[in-house]
C-alpha positions as CSV (number, residue, x, y, z in Angstrom):
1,X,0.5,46.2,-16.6
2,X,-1.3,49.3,-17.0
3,X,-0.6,52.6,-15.2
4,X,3.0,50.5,-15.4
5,X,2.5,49.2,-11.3
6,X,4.9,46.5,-11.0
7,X,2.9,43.1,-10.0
8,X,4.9,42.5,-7.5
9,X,5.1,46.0,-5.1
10,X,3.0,46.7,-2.5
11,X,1.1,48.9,-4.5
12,X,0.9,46.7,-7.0
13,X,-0.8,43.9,-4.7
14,X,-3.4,46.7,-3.6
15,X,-4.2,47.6,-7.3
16,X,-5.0,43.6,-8.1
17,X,-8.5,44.3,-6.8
18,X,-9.4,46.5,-9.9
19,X,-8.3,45.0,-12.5
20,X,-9.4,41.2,-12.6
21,X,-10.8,41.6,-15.7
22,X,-7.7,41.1,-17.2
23,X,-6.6,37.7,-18.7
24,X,-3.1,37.4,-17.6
25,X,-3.6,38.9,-14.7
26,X,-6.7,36.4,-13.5
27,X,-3.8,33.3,-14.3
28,X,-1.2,35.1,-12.4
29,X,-3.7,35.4,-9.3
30,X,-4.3,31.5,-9.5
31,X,-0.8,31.1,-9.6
32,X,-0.6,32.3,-6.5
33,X,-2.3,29.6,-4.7
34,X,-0.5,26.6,-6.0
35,X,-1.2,24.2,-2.9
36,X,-3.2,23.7,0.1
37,X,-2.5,21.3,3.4
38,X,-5.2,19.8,5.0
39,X,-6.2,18.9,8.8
40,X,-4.0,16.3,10.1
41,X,-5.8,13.5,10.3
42,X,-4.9,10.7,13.0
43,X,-3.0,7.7,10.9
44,X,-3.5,8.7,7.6
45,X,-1.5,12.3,7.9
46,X,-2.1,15.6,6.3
47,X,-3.5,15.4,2.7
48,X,-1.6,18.0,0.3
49,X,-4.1,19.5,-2.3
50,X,-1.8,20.5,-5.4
51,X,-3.3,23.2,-8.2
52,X,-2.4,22.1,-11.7
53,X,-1.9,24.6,-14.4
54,X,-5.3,25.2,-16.1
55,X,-5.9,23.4,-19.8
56,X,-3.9,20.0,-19.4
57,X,-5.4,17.6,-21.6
58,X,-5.7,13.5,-20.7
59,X,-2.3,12.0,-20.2
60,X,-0.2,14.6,-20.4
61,X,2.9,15.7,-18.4
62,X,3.3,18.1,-15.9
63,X,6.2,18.8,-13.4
64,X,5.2,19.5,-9.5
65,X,8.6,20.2,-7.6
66,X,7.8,19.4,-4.1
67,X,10.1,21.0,-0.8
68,X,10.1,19.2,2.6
69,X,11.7,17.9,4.9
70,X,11.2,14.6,7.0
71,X,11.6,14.2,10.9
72,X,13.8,11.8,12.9
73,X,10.6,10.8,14.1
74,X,9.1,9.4,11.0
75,X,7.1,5.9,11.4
76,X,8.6,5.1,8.3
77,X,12.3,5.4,9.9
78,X,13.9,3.3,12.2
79,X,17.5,4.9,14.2
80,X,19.5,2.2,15.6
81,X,22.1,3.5,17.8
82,X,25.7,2.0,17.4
83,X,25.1,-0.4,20.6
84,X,22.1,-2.1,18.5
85,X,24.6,-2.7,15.4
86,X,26.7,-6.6,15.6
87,X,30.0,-3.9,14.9
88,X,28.8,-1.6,17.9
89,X,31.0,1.0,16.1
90,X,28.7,3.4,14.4
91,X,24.8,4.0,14.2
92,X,22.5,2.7,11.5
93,X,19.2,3.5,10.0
94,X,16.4,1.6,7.8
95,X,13.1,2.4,6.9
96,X,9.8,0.3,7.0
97,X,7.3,1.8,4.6
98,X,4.8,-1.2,4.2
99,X,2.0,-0.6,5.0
100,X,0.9,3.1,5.0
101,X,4.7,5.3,6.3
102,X,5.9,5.6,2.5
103,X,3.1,9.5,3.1
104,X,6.0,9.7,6.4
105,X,8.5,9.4,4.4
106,X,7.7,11.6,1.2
107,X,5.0,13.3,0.0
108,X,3.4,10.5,-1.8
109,X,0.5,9.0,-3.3
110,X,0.5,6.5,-0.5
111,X,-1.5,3.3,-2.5
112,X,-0.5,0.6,-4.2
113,X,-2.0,1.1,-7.2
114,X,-0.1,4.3,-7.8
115,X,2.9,3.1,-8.8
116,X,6.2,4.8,-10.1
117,X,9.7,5.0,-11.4
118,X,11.8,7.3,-8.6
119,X,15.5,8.3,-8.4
120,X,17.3,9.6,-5.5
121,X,21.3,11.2,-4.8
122,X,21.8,11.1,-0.7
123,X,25.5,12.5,0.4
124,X,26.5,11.2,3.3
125,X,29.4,10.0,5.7
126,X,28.1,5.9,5.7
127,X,27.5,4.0,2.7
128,X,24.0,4.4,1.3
129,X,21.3,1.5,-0.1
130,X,18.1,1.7,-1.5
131,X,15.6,0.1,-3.3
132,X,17.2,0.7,-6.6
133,X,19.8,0.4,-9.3
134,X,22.8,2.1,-7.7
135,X,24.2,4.6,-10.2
136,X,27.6,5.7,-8.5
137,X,30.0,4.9,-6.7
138,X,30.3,1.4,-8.3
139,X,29.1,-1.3,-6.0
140,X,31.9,-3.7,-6.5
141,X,34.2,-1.3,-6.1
142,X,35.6,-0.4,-2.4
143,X,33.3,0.0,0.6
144,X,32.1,4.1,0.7
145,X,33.8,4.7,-2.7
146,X,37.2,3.8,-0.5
147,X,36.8,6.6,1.9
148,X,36.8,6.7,5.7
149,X,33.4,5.7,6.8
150,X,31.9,7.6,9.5
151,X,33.9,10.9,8.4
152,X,33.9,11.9,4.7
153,X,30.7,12.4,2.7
154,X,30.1,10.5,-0.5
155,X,27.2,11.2,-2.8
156,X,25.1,8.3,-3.7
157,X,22.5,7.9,-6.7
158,X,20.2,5.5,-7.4
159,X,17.6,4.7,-9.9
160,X,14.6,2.9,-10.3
161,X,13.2,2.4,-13.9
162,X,10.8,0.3,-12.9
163,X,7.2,1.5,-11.5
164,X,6.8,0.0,-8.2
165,X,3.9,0.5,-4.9
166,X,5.2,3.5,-2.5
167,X,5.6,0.5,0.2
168,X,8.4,-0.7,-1.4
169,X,10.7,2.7,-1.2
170,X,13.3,1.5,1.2
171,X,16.5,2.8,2.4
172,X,19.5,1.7,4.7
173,X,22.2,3.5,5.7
174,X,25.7,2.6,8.5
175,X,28.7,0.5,8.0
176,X,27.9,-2.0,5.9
177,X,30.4,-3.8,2.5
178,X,29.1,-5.9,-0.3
179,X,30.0,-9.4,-1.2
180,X,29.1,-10.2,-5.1
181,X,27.6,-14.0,-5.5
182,X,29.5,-16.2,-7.9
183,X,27.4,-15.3,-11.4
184,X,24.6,-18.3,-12.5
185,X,25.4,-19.8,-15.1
186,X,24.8,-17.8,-18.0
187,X,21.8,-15.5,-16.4
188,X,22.6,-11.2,-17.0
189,X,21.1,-10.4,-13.0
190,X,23.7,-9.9,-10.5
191,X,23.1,-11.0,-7.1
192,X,25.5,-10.4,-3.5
193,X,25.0,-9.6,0.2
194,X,25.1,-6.8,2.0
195,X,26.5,-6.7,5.7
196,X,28.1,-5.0,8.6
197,X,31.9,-6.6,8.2
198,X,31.7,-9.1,10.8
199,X,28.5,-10.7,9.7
200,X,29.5,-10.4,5.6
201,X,31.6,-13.6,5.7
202,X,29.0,-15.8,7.5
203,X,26.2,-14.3,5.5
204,X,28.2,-15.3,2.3
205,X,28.3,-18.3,3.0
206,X,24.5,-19.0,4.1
207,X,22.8,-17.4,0.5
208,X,25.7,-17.4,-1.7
209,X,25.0,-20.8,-3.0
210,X,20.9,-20.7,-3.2
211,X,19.9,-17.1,-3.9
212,X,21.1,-17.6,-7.2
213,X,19.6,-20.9,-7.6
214,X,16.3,-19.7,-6.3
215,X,16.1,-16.6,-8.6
216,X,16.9,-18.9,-11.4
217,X,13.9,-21.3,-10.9
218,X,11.6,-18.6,-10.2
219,X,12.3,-17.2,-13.9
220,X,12.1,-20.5,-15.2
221,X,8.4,-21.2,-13.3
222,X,7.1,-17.3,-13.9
223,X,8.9,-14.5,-16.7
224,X,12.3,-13.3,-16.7
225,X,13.4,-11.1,-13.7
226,X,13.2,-7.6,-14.7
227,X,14.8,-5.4,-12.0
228,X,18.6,-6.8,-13.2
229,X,20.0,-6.9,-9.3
230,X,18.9,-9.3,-6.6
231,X,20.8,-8.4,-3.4
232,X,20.2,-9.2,0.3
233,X,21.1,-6.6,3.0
234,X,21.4,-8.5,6.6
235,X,20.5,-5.8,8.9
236,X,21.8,-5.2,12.5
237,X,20.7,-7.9,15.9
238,X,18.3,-5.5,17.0
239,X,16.1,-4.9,13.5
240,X,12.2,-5.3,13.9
241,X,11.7,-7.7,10.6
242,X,12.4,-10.6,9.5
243,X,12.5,-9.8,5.9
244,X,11.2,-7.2,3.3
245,X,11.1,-7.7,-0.2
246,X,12.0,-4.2,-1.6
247,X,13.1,-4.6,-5.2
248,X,16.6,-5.3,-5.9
249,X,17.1,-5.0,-2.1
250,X,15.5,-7.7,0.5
251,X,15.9,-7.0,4.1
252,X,16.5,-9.6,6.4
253,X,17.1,-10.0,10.4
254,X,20.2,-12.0,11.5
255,X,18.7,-12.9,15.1
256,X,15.8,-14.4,16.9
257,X,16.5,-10.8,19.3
258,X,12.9,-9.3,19.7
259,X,11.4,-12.5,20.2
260,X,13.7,-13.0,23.5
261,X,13.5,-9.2,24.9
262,X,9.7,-8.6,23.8
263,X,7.6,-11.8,24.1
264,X,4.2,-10.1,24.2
265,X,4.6,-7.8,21.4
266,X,2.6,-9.9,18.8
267,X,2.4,-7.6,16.0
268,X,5.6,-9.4,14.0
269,X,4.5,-13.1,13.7
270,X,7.3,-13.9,11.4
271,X,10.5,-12.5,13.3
272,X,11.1,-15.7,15.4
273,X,13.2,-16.1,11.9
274,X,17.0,-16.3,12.8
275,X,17.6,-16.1,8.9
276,X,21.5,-16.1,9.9
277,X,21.3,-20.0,11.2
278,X,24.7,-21.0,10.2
279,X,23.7,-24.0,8.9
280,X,21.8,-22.4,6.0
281,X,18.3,-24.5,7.2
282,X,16.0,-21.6,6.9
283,X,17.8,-19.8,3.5
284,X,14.3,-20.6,1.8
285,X,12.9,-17.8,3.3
286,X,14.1,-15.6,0.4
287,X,12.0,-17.9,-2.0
288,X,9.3,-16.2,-0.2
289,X,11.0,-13.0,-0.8
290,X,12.3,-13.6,-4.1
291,X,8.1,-14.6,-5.4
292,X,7.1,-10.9,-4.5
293,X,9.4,-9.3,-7.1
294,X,7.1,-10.2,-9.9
295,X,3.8,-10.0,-7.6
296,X,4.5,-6.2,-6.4
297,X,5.2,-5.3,-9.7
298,X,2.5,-7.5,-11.5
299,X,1.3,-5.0,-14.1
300,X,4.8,-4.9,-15.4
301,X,5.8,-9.0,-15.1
302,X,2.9,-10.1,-16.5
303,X,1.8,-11.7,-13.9
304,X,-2.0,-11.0,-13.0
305,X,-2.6,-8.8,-14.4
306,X,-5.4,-6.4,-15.2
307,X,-7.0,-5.9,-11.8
308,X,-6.4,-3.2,-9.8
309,X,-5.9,-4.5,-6.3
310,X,-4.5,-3.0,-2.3
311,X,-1.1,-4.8,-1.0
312,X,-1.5,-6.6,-4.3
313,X,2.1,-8.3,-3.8
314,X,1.4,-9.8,-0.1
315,X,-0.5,-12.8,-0.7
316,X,1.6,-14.2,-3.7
317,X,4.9,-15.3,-1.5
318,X,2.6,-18.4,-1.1
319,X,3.9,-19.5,-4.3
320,X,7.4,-20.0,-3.8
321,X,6.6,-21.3,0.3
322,X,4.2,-24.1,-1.3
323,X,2.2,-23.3,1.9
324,X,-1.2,-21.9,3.2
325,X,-0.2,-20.3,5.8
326,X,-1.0,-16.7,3.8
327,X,-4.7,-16.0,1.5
328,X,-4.1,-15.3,-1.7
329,X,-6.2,-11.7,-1.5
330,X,-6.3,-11.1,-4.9
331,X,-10.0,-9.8,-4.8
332,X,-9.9,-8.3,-1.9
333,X,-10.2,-4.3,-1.3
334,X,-8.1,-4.0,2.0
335,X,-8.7,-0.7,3.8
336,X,-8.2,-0.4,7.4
337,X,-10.8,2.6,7.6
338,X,-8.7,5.3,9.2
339,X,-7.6,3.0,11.7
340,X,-3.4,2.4,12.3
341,X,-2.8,-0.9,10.9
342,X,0.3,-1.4,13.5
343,X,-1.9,-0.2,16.4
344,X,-2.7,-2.9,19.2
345,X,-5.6,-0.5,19.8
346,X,-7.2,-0.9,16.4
347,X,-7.5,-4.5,16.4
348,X,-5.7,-5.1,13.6
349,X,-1.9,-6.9,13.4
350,X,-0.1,-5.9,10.4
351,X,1.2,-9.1,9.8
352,X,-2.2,-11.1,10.2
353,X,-3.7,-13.1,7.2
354,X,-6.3,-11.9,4.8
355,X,-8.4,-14.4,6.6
356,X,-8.1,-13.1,10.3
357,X,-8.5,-9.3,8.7
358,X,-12.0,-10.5,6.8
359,X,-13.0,-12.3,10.3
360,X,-12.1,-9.0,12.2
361,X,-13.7,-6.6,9.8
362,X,-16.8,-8.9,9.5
363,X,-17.1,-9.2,13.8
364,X,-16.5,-5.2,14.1
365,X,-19.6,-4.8,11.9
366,X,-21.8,-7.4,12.9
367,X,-21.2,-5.9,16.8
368,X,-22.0,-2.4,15.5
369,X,-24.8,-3.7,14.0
370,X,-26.2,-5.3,16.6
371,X,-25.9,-2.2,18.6
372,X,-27.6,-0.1,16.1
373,X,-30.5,-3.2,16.3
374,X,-30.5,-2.2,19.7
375,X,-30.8,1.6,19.6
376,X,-33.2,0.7,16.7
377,X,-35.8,-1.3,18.8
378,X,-35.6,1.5,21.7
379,X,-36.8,4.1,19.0
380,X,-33.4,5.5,18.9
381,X,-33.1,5.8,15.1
382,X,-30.0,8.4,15.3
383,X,-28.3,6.4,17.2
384,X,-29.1,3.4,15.0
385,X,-28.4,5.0,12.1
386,X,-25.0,6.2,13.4
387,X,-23.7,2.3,14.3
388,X,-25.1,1.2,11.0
389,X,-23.1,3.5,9.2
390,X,-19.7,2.6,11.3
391,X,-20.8,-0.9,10.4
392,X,-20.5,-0.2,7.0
393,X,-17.4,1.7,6.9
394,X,-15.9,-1.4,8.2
395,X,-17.3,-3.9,6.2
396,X,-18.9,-2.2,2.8
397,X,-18.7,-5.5,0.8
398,X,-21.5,-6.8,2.8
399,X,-25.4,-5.0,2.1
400,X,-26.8,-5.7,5.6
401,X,-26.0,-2.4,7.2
402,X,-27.2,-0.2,4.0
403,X,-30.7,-2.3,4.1
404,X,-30.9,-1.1,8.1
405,X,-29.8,1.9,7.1
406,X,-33.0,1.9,4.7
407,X,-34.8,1.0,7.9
408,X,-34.0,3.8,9.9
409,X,-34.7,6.7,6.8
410,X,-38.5,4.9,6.5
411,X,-39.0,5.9,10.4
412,X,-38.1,9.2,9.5
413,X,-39.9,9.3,6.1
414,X,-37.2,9.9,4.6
415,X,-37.9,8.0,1.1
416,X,-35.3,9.3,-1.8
417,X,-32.5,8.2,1.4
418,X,-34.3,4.8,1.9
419,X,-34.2,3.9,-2.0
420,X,-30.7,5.5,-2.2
421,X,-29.5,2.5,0.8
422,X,-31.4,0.1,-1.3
423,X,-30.2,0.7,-4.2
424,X,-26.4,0.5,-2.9
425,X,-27.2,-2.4,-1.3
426,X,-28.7,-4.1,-4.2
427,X,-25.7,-3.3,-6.6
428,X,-23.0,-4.7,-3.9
429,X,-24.7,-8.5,-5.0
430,X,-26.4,-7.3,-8.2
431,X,-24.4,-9.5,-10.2
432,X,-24.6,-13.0,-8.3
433,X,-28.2,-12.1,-8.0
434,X,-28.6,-12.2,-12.3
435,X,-27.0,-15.5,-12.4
436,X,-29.6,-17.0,-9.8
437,X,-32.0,-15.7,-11.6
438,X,-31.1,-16.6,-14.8
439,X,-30.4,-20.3,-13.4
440,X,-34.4,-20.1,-12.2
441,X,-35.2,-19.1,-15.4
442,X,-34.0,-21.5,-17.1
443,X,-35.9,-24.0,-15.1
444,X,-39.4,-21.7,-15.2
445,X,-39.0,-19.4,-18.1
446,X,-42.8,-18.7,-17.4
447,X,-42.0,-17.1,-13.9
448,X,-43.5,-13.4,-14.3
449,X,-41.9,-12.3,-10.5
450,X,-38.0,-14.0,-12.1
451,X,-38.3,-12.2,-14.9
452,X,-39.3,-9.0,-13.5
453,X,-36.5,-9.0,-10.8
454,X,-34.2,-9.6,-13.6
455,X,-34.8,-7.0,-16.0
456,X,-35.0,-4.2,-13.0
457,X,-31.4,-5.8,-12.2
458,X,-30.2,-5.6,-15.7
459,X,-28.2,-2.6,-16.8
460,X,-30.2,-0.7,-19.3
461,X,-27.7,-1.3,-22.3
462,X,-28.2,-4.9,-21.6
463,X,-32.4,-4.8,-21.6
464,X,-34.4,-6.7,-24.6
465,X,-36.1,-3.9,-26.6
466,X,-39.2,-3.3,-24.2
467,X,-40.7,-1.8,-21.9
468,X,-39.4,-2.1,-18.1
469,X,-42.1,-3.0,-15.5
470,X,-42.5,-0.3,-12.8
471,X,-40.2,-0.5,-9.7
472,X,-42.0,-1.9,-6.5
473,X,-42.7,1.2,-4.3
474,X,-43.6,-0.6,-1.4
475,X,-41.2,-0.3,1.5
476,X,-42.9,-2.2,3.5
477,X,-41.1,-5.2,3.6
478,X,-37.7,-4.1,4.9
479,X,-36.5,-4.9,8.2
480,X,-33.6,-5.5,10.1
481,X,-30.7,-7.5,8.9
């Protein structure tokens, strides 16, 4: 540097001011600021702005090292004291991060369509899971590498090698053994059960026989399973769920418990399951399980592919249940607008179907709407314009609320705002609207007005070689939806 100030004194940090015509200096200055944390926001968290390194060109790497630390009072974490656990000897722990706790967990890209490959070493004094390929110790070998559980640390590491949604990190941690299933005939997965030791024998003996079987057929219906290790971990009486399908790791509930102590709560539908039964009458449930594996990961299996889709591996259990008790929401764009998904408050259950969502998105709108008609009527076109727009934010796939929207801007004159909610409007239906017209066409290829509405609907790289008739000006004819 010149004048020889160190960069890094205090005299040095004074100087910067003067010499920021300099290069290297200018890059060690935005080095400086490498991230930024934003407002919390209620739900969704605090979103982390990183700074890459200036000059990266499309697709290639960079490295972002990343230090935190996560609470004992994550949502994504659940702390089960040792008087929840069936031993009642020592505490236990397991994580939920479906739908939106994976950002609660670790800082994270928290959507499904940002998948990725993860690997994780946790020391500690119980035996570790997670929704990996365990590295070391060697899961056949003795329970916490053969040390005493509950006093000496162990290091676990884990891998995951295949890209999978940040809802499906999951890890489980307290006295728990593992009890290989007998290999299918000549299939190269491995399957067992995990348990506390007084529930491994009785859980043996309920999947040991049909998880194998199951996992077999689904290959032979879809492609071969991929992640290489199928096990089941029977969690404590007093778990919340009655199953998770986290690769090579499904969680499942032992007891009917929360149903009994907690009636009201609603939010679970599906943990009346008492998967334990004894008498192995509801083992199918980890067909259901079993179907997400290639669902969650689609991309990758080969399955569906080619669409890029939200909680694109919920709807697809249907496959393996032979029911219709869950919509297939394969074209549906789930977003729960800022609201908490597990909330009572917010009107949405997280276990509802894709059909009661769509019924309770489309309601919120249509009564925001109607208030904005309202407020609209009365002359109060802020108002209006302000429960049009909360209309939309619940339900954008429908163009009613941009087309009041337009309403409102004509009462204030406001004409580039009015085409603007037309035009978005126009282009959520644009392409249902070509095929009608090209349908009425077809029976009245003379129709001037057809015609014209087509080729102002057409993109222009798909327009005949002429001229494009002038764009209808006239607001007049827009009123409320």
């Amino acid at each position: 540097m010149p004048n020889n100030v160190p960069i890094c004194s205090p005299r040095g940090l004074h100087s910067l001011r003067l010499l920021l015509c300099f290069p290297a200096l200018q890059a060690h200055l935005d080095a400086l600021i490498l991230f930024a944390i934003a407002a919390v926001r209620e739900v969704m968290g605090a979103a982390l702005h990183v700074k890459l390194p200036t000059g990266l060109e499309v697709r290639e790497r960079t490295i972002v090292k990343i230090s935190y630390e996560t609470s004992k009072s994550s949502g994504a974490l659940q702390w089960l004291s040792k008087a929840h656990t069936h031993g009642k000897d020592f505490p236990y722990l397991y994580s939920q991060c479906q739908p939106i706790y994976a950002r609660a967990l670790v800082p994270i890209q928290d959507m499904t369509t940002a998948k990725f490959k993860y690997s994780a070493t946790v020391v500690s004094k119980f035996p570790v899971l997670l929704s990996a390929l365990c590295v070391s110790p060697p899961v056949d070998g003795p329970a916490h590498d053969g040390k005493i559980v509950g006093e000496d640390f162990i290091t676990y590491t884990y891998n995951q090698p295949i890209p999978i949604p940040p809802y499906l990190i999951a890890i489980a941690s307290g006295n728990v053994c593992y009890r290989a299933f007998p290999q299918y005939r000549d299939q190269q997965w491995k399957t067992g059960v995990w348990a506390e030791p007084g529930q491994l024998e009785s859980a043996y003996w309920e999947f040991s026989e049909d998880t194998p079987r199951f996992l077999a057929t689904a290959e032979a219906l879809l492609t071969l399973y991929e992640y290489g290790v199928y096990n089941l971990l029977v969690l404590p009486p007093a778990s919340l769920y009655g199953g998770m399908e986290h690769p090579c790791l499904t969680f499942l509930t032992p007891s009917m418990f929360l149903c009994i102590a907690y009636p009201s709560i609603k939010t679970f539908n599906h943990i009346s399951l008492a998967v334990v039964t004894g008498d192995c009458t509801l083992v199918d449930v980890v067909i259901h399980e079993i179907t997400h594996s290639w669902f969650a990961v689609e991309e990758e299996s080969r399955v569906r592919s080619g669409k890029q889709r939200e909680w694109n591996g919920r709807g697809s259990g249907v496959y393996g249940w032979e029911t219709e008790g869950e919509e297939d929401i394969w074209e549906v764009d789930l977003d729960f607008a800022g609201l908490d998904p597990d909330s009572p408050d917010a009107g949405l259950e997280s276990e509802m179907t894709m059909e009661e969502i769509m019924e309770w998105r489309y309601f919120e709108a249509k009564k925001e709407k109607e208030l904005g008609n309202v407020a609209f009527r009365k002359g109060d076109y802020n108002a209006a314009a302000k429960h049009y727009e909360s209309a939309h934010t619940v339900e954008p796939e429908l163009p009613h609320y941009q087309l009041n929207l337009a309403a409102v801007h004509i009462k204030f004159n406001h004409w580039i705002e009015a085409e603007k909610a037309c035009t978005t409007a126009l282009s959520q239906h644009c392409n249902k609207a070509i095929q009608d017209l090209c349908v009425a066409l077809k029976v009245q290829p003379t129709n001037a007005e057809a015609l014209a509405k087509q080729v102002s609907l057409l993109p222009p790289d798909r327009l005949l070689p002429k001229s494009r008739p002038k764009s209808n000006s006239n607001w007049g004819h827009v009123g409320l939806a």
